[in-house]
C-alpha positions in Angstrom: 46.5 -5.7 -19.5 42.9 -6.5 -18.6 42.6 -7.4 -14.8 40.1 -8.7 -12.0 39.5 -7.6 -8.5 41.3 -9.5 -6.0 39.9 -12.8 -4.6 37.4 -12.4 -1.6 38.7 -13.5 1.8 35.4 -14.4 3.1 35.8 -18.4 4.2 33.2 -20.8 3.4 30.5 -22.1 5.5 32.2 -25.8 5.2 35.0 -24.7 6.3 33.9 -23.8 10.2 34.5 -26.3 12.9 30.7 -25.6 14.4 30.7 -28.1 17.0 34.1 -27.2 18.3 32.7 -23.2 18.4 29.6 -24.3 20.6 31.7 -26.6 22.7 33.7 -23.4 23.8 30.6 -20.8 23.6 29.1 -23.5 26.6 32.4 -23.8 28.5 32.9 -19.6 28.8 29.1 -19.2 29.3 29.4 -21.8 32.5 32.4 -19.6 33.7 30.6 -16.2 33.5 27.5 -17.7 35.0 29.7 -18.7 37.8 31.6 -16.1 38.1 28.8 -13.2 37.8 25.6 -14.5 38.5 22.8 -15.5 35.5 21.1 -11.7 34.9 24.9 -10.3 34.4 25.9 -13.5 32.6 23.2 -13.7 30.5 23.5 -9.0 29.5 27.4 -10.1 28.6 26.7 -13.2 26.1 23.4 -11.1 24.4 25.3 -8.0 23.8 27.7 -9.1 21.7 25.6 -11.5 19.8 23.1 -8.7 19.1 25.1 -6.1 17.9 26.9 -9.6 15.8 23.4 -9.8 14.3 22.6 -5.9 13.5 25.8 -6.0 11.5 25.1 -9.4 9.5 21.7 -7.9 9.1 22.9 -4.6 7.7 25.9 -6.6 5.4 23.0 -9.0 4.5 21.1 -5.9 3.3 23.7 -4.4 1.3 24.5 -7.9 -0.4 20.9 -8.2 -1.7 20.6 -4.5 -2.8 23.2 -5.3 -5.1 21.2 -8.4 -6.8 18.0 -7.2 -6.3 15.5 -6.2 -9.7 13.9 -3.0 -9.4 10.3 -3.0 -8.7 9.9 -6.1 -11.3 12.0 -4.8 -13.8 15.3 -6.7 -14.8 17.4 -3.7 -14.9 20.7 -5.8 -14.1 22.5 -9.3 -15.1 21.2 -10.9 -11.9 23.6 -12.6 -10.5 26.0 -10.2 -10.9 27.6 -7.6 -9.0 27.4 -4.0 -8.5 25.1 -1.7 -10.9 25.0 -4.0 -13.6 27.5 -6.5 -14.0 31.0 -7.3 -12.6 33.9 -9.6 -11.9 32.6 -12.5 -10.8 35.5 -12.0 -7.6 34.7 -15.7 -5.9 36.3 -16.9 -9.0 39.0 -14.5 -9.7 42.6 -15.5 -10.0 45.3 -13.7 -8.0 47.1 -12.5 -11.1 43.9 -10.5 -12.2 43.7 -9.1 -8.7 47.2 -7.9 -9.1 46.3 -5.8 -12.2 42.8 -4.6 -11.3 43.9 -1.5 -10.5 44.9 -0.8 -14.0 41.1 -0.8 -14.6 39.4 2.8 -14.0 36.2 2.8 -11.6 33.6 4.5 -14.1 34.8 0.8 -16.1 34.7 -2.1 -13.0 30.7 -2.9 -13.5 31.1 -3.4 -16.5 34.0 -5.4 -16.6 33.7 -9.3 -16.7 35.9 -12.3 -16.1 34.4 -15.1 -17.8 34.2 -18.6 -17.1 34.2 -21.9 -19.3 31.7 -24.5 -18.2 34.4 -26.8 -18.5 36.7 -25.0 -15.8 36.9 -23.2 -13.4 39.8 -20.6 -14.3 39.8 -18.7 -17.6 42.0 -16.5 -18.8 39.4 -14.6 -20.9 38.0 -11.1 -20.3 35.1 -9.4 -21.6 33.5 -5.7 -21.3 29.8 -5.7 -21.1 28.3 -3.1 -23.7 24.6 -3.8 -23.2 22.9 -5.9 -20.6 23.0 -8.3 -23.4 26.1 -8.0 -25.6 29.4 -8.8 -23.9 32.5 -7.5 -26.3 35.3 -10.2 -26.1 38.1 -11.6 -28.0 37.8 -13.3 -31.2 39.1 -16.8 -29.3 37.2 -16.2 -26.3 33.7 -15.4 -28.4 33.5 -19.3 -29.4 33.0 -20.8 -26.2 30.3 -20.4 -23.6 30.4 -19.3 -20.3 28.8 -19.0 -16.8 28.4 -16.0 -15.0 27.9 -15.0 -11.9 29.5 -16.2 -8.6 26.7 -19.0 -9.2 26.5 -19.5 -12.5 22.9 -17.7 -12.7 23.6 -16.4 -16.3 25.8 -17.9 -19.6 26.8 -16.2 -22.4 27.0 -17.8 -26.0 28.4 -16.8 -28.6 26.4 -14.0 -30.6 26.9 -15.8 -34.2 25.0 -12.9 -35.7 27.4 -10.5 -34.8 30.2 -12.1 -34.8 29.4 -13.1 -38.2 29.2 -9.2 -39.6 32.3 -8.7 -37.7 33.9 -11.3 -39.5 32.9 -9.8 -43.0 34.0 -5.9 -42.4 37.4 -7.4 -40.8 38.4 -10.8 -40.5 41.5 -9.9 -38.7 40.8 -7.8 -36.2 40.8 -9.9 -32.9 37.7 -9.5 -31.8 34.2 -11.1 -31.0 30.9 -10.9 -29.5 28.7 -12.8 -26.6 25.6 -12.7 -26.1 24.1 -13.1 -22.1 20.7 -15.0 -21.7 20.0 -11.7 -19.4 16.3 -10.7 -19.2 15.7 -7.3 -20.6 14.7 -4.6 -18.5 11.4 -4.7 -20.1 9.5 -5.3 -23.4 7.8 -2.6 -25.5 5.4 -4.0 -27.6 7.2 -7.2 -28.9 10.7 -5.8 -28.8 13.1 -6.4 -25.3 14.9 -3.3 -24.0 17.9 -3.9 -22.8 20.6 -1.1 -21.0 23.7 0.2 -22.5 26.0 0.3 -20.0 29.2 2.4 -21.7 30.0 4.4 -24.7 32.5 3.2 -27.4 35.1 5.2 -29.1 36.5 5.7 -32.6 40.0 7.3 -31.0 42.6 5.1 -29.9 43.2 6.9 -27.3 42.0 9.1 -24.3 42.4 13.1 -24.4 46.0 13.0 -22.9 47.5 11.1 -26.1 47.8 7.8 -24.2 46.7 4.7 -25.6 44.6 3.0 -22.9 41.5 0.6 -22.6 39.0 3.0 -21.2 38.9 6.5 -19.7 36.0 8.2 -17.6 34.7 11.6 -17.9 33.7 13.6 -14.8 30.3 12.4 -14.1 31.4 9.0 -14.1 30.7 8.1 -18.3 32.9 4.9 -19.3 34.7 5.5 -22.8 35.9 2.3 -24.3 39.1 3.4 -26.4 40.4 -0.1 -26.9 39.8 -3.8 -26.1 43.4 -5.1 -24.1 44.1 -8.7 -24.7 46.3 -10.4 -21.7 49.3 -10.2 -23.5 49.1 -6.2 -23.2 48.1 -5.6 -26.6 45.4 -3.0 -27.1 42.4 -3.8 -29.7 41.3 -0.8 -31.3 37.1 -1.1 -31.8 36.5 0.9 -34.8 35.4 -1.8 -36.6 32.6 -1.8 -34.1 31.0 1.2 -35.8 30.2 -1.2 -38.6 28.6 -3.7 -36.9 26.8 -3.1 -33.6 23.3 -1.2 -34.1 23.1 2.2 -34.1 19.8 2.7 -31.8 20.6 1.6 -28.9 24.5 1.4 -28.8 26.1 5.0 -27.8 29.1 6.1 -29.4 31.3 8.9 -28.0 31.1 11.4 -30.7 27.9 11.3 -31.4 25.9 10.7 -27.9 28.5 11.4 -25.0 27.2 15.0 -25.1 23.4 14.3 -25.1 22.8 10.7 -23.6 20.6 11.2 -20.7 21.7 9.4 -17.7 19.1 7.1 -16.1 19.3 5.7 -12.5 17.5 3.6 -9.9 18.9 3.2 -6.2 22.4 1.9 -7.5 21.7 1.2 -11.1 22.6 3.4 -13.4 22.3 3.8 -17.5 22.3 5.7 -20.5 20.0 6.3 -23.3 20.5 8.0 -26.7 18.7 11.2 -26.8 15.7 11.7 -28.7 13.7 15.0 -29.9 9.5 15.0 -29.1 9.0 14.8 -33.0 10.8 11.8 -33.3 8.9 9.9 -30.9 5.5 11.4 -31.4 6.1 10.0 -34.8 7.0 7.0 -33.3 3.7 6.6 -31.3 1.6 7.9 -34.7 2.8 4.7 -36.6 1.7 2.6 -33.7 -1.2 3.7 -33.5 -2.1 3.0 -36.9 -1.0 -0.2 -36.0 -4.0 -1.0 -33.5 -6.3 1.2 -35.4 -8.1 -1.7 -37.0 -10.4 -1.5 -40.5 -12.6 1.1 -40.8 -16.0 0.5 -38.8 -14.2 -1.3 -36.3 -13.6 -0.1 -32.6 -10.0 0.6 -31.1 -8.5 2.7 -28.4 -7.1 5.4 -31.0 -10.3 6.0 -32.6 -12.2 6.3 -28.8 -10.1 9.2 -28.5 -10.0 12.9 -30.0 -6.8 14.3 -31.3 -3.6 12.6 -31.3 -2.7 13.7 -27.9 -5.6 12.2 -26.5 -4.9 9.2 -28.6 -2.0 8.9 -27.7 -2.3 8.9 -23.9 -5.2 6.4 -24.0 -2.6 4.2 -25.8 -0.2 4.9 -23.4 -1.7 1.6 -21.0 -1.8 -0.4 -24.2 2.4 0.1 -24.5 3.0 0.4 -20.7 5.8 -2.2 -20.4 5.9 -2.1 -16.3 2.3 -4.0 -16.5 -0.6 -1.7 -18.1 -0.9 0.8 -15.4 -4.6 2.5 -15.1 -5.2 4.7 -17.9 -6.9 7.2 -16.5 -3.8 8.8 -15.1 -1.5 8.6 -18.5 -3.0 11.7 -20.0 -1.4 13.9 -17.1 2.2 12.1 -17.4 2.3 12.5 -21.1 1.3 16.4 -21.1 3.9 16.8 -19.0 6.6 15.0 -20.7 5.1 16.5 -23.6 5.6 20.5 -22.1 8.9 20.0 -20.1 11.4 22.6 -20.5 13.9 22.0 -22.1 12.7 18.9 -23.8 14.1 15.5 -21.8 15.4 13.8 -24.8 13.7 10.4 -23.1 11.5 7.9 -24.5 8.4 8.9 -22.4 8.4 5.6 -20.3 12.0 6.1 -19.4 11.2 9.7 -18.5 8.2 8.6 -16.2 9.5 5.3 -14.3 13.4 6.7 -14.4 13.5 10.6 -15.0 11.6 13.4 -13.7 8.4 11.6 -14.2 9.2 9.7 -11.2 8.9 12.2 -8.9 5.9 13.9 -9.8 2.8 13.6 -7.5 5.1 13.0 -4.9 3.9 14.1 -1.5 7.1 17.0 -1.5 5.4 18.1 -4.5 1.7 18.6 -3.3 2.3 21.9 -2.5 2.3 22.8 -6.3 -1.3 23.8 -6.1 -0.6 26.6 -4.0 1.3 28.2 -7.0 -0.8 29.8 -9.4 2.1 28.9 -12.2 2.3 25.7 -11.2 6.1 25.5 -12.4 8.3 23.2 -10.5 12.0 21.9 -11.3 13.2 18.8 -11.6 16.3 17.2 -12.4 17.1 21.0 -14.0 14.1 20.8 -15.6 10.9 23.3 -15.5 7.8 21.3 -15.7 4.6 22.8 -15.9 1.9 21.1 -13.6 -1.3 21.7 -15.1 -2.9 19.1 -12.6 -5.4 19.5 -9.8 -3.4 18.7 -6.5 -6.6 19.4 -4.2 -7.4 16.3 -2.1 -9.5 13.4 -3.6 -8.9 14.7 -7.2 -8.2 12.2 -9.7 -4.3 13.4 -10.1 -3.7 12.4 -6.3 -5.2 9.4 -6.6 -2.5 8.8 -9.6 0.6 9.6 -7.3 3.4 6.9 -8.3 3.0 5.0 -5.6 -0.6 4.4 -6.4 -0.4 4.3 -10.0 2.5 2.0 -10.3 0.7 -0.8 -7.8 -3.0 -0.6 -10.4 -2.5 -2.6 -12.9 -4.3 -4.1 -16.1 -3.7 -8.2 -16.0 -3.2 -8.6 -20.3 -4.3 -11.8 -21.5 -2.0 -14.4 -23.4 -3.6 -16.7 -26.0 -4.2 -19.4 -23.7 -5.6 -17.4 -21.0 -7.5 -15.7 -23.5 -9.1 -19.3 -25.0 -10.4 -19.6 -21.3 -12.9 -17.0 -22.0 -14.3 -17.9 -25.9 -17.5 -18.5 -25.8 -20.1 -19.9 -28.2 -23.5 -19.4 -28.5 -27.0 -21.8 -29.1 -30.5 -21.4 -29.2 -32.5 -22.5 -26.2 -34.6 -25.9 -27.6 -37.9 -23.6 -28.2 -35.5 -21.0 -29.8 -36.6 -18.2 -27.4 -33.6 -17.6 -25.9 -30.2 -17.7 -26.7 -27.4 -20.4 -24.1 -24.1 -19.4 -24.1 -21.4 -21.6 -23.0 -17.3 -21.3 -22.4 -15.9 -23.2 -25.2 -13.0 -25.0 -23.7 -15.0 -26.7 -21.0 -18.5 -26.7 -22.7 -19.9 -24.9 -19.2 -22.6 -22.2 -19.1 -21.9 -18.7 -18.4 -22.6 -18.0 -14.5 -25.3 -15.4 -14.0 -24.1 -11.8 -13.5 -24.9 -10.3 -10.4 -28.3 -8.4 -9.8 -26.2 -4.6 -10.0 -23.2 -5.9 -12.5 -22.6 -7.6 -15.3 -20.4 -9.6 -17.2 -17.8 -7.9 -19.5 -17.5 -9.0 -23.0 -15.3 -8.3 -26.4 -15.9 -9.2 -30.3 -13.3 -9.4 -32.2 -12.5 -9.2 -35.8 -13.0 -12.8 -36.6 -16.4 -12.6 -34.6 -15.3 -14.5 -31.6 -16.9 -14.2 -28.6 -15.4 -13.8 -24.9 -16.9 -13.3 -22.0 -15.0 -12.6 -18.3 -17.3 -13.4 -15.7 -16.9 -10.8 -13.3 -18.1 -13.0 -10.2 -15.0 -15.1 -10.5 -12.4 -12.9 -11.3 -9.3 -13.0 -9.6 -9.2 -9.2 -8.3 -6.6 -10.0 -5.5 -4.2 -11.0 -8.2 -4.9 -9.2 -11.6 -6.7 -6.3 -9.7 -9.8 -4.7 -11.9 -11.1 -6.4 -15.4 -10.5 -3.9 -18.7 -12.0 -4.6 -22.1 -8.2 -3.4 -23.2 -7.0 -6.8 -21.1 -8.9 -9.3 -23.5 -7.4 -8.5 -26.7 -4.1 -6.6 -25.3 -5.1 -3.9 -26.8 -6.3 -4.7 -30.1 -9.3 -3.8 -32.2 -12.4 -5.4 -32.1 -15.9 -5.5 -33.5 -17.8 -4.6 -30.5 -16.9 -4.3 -26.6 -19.7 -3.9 -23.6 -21.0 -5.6 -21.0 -24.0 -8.6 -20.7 -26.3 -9.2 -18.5 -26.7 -13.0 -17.7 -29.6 -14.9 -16.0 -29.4 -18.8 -15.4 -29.0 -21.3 -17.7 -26.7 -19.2 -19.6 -29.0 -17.1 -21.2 -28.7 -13.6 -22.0 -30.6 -11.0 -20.6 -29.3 -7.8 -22.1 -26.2 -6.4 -23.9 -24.4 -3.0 -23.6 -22.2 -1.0 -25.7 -20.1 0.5 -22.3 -16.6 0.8 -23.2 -14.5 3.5 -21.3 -11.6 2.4 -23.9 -13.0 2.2 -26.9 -16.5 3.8 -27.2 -18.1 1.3 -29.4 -20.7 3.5 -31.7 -24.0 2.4 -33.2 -21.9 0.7 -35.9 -21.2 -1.6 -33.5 -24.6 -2.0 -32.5 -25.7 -2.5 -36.3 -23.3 -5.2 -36.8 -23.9 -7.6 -33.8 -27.8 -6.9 -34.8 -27.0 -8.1 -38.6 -24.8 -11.1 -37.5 -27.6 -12.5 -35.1 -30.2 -12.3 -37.8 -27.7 -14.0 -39.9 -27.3 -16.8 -37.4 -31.2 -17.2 -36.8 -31.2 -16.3 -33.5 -34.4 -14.7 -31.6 -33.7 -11.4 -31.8 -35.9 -10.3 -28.9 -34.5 -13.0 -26.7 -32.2 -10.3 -25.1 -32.6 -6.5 -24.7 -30.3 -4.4 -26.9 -29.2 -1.4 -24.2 -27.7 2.1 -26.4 -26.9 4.7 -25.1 -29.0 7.6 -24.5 -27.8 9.5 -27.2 -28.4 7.3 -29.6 -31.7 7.3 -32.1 -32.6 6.1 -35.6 -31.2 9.9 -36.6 -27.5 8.1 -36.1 -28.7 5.5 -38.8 -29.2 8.4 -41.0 -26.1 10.5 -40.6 -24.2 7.4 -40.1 -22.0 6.7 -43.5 -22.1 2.9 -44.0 -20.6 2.5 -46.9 -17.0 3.7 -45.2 -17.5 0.2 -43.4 -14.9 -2.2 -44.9 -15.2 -5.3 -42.6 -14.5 -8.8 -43.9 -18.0 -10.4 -43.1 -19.8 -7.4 -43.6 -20.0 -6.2 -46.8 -23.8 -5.6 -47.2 -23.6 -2.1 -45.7 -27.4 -1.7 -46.9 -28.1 -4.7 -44.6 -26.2 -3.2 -42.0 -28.0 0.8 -42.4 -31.6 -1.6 -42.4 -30.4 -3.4 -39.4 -29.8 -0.3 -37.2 -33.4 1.3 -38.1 -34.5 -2.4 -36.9 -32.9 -2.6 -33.4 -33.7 1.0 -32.3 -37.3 0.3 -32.9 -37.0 -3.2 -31.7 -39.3 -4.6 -28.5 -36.2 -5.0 -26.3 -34.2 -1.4 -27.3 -33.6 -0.1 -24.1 -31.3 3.3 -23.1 -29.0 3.7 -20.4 -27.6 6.5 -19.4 -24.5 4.6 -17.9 -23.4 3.1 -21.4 
């Protein structure tokens, strides 16, 4: 039978007569004063108290560390207790404490009493499979339920589940909840939670018995069975059917090659995975932001797909868009590690042995002319400069975890559309920012402005003068769009009145080409504007030659479809008045 810890004995703060504690803390302090003097008195009443307060400090510490999120990630149900989740023991009937002993350690954070909002006692049970999917009874899978000691979480029925459970077997006794528990992060638009035991098809454990769950030696829970209170036990094979097969680990297929993942107490496992699979993963996302052909994105920046896909890498960062510069180390090390991690790359650098490269234990790498360390009991090849001031110092964990890329959401995003009109003798072109009507600052004298166009040719412009740095830290082009494709990305150059002084093609990320160029030429002598009201800054390398060599007709852009207007429009703005060429574009 399914069991709880026993009760705590810690009394509650209403319970303490205070005043009658200080009355008697006065009357023995007036006696010692008395009796030894003040300075004696006074060593006698601190001591105590002090050492009273290192050891509150220190429990205090060791309650939090088991709520706590790790470095902004929700890698447990807060609220609960222990690496993940827990019987909520404030609430925990003496009966269940009796039989908690019935329950094996490997099982007791994953283990959940569950409580109705409508009282405070419940007799149902429930084992917690994912950070997100508690397995129950069929009964108890109707109602909802708080958890916690203070209710932080609920759980709700999963009606999804439940429902395909239903259909394989209607009889079977079982049910699904599901927790309100934030995921431990989001990849792309999918939440990640962490599955926190492996299920079972065999009714019972190695010895022949039949029991609820048994442990393997490094500490794996194996649910066998689901035991009601009345001692019966549930098998789950009908679980097989219905739970899904990427994330959920079964016994026979993943106890062998799961990876375990931990952080401070938390701990996890992950199915394993083979480099092809997830290269081929990262291949069809990147198609994804790849955009129509003529269009910039950070794939096509980028030579090769391991190039591509490291300069992507900040695009899909989950922990907050880390600085890109330092991704294409990580991932030709994940890449080259011996033998292969079986880990999503992002779980291999935040939680496996990516974690601890660059760390200062590891600086003496550069010494070895091999540059082979081991980790975790894996060989990793370092093939990274460790020499001081080099760019693979500067991207040390601690460092590259705390620089991060601020994405924009749509509204934050509308707060930088801008729209554009000709000045009243048509010379020069106003821009202003569309939600408030207000002109565009001026850039400062050795800056500019950054700016992205995007498919539908809308405009946005961050002003670089008024960016929060303390709290976003450093302005990408990859921030405006989140990533996405554009028509062109640069910088402008700004005087007053909103006008436009000059416009780049700069883009570290996606390395706008002259197509770029040709096409915010085009769509300005669409519009009527004055095209010499603003200088059009290239890049050094660039010449009408590129208008020759340059195959328009690949263009397939809504918008533009004149691709001889476009070819006529690049030989016009390299020989323009204001064609200017910068080496730092």
């Amino acid at each position: 039978m399914m069991a709880s810890p026993p009760p705590t004995t810690n009394t509650a703060a209403d319970d303490v007569d205070c005043d009658g504690l200080y009355k008697k803390f006065i009357k023995a302090t007036n006696r010692l004063i008395h009796t030894h003097g003040f300075a004696k008195s006074l060593l006698i009443v601190l001591l105590p108290f002090v050492g009273l307060v290192s050891f509150i400090v220190g429990l205090q510490g060791l309650v939090y560390s088991r709520y706590s999120l790790v470095d902004g990630h929700h890698l447990a149900l807060r609220g609960f207790r222990g690496a993940s989740a827990s019987v909520d023991v404030s609430r925990s009937s003496s009966s269940d404490a009796q039989q908690f002993d019935n329950i094996p350690s490997c099982a007791r954070n994953v283990f959940i009493t569950l409580h109705n909002n409508r009282q405070l006692e419940s007799s149902c049970k429930g084992m917690l499979i994912r950070d997100d999917i508690i397995l129950t009874t069929s009964d108890c899978s109707q109602h909802t339920y708080k958890l916690g000691s203070k209710g932080q979480l609920s759980a709700r029925p999963f009606t999804k589940l439940n429902t395909k459970l239903k259909d394989i077997n209607n009889s079977n006794g079982l049910g699904f909840l599901q927790t309100n528990a934030p995921p431990r992060s989001i990849f792309i638009d999918k939440s990640i939670y962490n599955t926190r035991m492996f299920l079972s098809l065999r009714p019972t454990n190695d010895d022949g018995d039949s029991v609820a769950v048994s442990c393997t030696h490094d500490g794996k829970a194996i649910l066998h069975n689901f035991p009601t209170n009345e001692g019966e036990m549930i098998p789950i094979i009908d679980l097989y059917s219905t739970l899904p097969r990427d994330t959920i680990l079964w016994e026979h297929l993943d106890l062998d090659t799961a990876s375990t993942l931990e952080f401070k107490s938390q701990k996890w496992w992950t199915k394993a995975i083979s480099l092809e699979e997830e290269e081929e993963h990262i291949a069809q996302m990147l198609q994804q932001y790849e955009g129509p052909p003529g269009s910039i994105s950070v794939p096509s920046a980028h030579e090769g797909f391991t190039h591509q896909a490291a300069a992507f890498m900040e695009v899909l960062d989950p922990r907050g868009h880390r600085r890109g510069d330092c991704f294409g180390a990580y991932y030709s090390l994940w890449q080259h590690e011996q033998p292969f991690s079986g880990l999503h790359f992002f779980d291999w650098l935040d939680y496996g042995a990516g974690q601890y490269v660059l760390e200062d234990n590891l600086l003496k790498l550069h010494t070895d002319p091999n540059h082979l360390v081991k980790v975790s009991n894996h060989t990793i090849r370092y093939p990274m400069n460790f020499t001081e001031g080099s760019k693979d110092i500067k991207c040390r964990k601690e460092t590259f975890n705390d620089k991060t890329v601020h994405y924009f959401n749509d509204t934050e995003r509308s707060l930088h559309e801008v729209y554009i009109t000709p000045s009243a003798d048509g010379t020069k072109l106003i821009w202003r920012y569309k939600h408030n009507n207000e002109l565009v600052p001026p850039s400062p004298i050795d800056d500019s402005h950054l700016y992205m166009w995007d498919l539908d040719k809308t405009w946005y412009i961050v002003d670089v003068v008024n960016w929060d740095h303390d709290r976003y830290h450093s302005i990408k082009h990859t921030a405006v769009l989140s990533g996405k494709p554009a028509l062109a990305a640069g910088k402008m150059y700004f005087g007053e009145n909103g006008e436009v002084t000059g416009i780049n093609f700069s883009s570290g990320h996606y390395h706008p080409d002259i197509r770029a160029l040709s096409m915010m030429y085009a769509s300005f002598k669409e519009m009527g504007y004055n095209l010499t009201a603003t200088e059009w800054i290239g890049r050094t390398i660039w010449s009408e030659k590129d208008c020759d060599d340059t195959d328009w007709t690949a263009i397939n852009i809504p918008g533009f479809d004149d691709t001889s207007e476009l070819e006529q429009s690049c030989r016009e703005v390299v020989n323009s008045p204001t064609w200017r060429l910068n080496e730092d574009v």
